[in-house]
N, C-alpha and C positions, 0 to 999 in steps of 0.2 A: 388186339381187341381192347376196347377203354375199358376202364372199371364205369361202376354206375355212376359216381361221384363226374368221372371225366365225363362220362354219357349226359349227362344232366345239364353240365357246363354248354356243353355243344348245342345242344339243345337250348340253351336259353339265350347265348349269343348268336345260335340262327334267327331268335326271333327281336332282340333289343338291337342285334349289330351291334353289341359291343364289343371291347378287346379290355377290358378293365378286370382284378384280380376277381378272385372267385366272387365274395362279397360285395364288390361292384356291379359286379354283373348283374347277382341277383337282387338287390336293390333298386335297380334299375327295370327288371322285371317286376318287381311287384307292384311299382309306383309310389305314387300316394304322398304320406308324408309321415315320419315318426321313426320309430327306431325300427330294423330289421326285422322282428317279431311281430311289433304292431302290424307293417305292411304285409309280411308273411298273411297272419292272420283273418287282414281282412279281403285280400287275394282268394285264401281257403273258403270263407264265406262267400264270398261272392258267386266263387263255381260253384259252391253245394245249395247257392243259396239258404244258408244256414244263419245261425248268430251266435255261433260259437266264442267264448268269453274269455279262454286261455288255448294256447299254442298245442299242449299237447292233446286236447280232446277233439279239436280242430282235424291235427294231423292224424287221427286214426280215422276220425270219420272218411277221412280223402280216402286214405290207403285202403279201407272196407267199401269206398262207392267206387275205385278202381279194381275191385274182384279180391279182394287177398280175405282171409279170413280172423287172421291172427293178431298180432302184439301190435301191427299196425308202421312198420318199418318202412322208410323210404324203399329199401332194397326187397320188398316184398310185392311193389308196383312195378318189379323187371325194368321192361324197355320202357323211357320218357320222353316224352314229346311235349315242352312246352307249348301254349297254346293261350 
């Protein structure tokens, strides 16, 4: 069984078709242009349709419109399925 991190990976190179290291990969998923957090971020906006202004207020909102209630942890969204 993958951990969540591998889980994620898979998941994001099913949807870019990449083979590039972790942080290529997901650079490559978020688009755009800027540093990895900038893209993160406005990735996270976009599905919340939000306009969240730093990463970490960003990433709890996801992790709470994904069901989770708490500290707002990647690994509290379970299974992932880029998208």
């Amino acid at each position: 069984m993958a951990t969540n991190p591998e889980g994620r990976q898979t998941s994001i190179r099913a949807v870019t078709s990449t083979t590039g290291t972790y942080n290529e990969d997901w650079m490559s998923y978020c688009g755009g242009s800027g540093t990895y957090n900038e893209r993160l971020l406005a990735k996270i906006n976009t599905y919340l349709s939000a306009s969240h202004t730093n990463l970490p207020e960003a990433w709890v909102a996801l992790v709470r419109a994904k069901g989770a209630n708490s500290t707002g942890t990647a690994d509290e969204m379970g299974a992932f399925t880029a998208s």
